[in-house]
Each structure stands twice: as C-alpha cells, then as structure tokens.
N, C-alpha and C positions, 0 to 999 in steps of 0.2 A: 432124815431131813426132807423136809418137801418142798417145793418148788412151783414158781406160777410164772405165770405168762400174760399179756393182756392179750389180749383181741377187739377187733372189731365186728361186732355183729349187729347184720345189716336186718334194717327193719323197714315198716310201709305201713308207720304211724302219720304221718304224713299226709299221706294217702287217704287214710281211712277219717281225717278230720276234715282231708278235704270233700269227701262224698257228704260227711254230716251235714258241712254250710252249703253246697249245693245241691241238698235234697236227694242225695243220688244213690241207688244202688246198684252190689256189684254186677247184677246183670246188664244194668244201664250202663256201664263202664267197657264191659262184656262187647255190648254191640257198638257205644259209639267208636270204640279203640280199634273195633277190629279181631277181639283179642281170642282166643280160643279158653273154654274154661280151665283147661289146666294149666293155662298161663296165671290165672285167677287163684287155681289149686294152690301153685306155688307160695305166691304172695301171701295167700294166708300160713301157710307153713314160715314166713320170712327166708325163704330160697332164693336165689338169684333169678332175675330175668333177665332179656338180650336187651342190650342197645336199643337195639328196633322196637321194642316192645314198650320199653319205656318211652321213646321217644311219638309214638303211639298217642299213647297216655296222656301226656305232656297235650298234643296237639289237642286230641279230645278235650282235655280240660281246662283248655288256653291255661298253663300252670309250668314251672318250672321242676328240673329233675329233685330239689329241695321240697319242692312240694308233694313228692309222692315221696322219698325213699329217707333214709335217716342210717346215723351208726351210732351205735352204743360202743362204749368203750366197756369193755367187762375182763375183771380177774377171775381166771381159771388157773387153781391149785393144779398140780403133778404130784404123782405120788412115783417109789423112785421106780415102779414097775410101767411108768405111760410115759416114757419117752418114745 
C-alpha cells in the first residue's frame, strides 16, 4: 500500500513576473540587492534564501515578500521502503 504526504514547495515565480513588468534582469537584481550570484544560483534552483536576502530584494524592488516568493502545495506518493 502506498502512502503520500503534501508539502509545501517554495517557489520565485513571483519574482521572476516581477523582473518581466519591470524590465529587469537577474543581473540587475544581482547588483541593485546587494545580492551575491549564488544567492541567484539558488533561486533558480527554488532553494531557500535568508531573511536578509529577501528582505534585500524586497527593498531593491520597492515589492513585498509575496512579491518575490510563493508555495505550491504538492502530493508526494511514499512507497513502503521511503519512510
């Protein structure tokens, strides 16, 4: 029998609709934030970033944390050997 679980996994769709309407790219983001690229790295991977980093972001893009980050709600099957 198998088994699931929801989760939340964290995106920066968000984000990336906000650079569309303000022309911007991630380099531009890059320099106005502060941000180092593999903070960037991250992001495209949807990985976590700090507080600080976001709040960064936020400032650079006069934008709210809703503005940059998002969660999907998603079902992940278990099978009975991924406990």
């Amino acid at each position: 029998m198998q088994m699931g679980e929801w989760i939340m996994a964290l995106n920066y769709k968000p984000l990336w609709i906000q650079l569309i309407k303000k022309d911007l790219m991630k380099v531009d983001v890059i320099r106005m934030a502060g941000l180092t690229t593999n903070v960037m790295a991250q992001m495209g991977k949807n990985k976590p970033i700090t507080f600080k980093n976001l709040e960064r972001i936020c400032k650079a893009l006069e934008c709210t944390p809703n503005d940059v980050i998002s969660f999907d709600d998603e079902y992940v099957e278990k099978g009975e050997n991924n406990d």
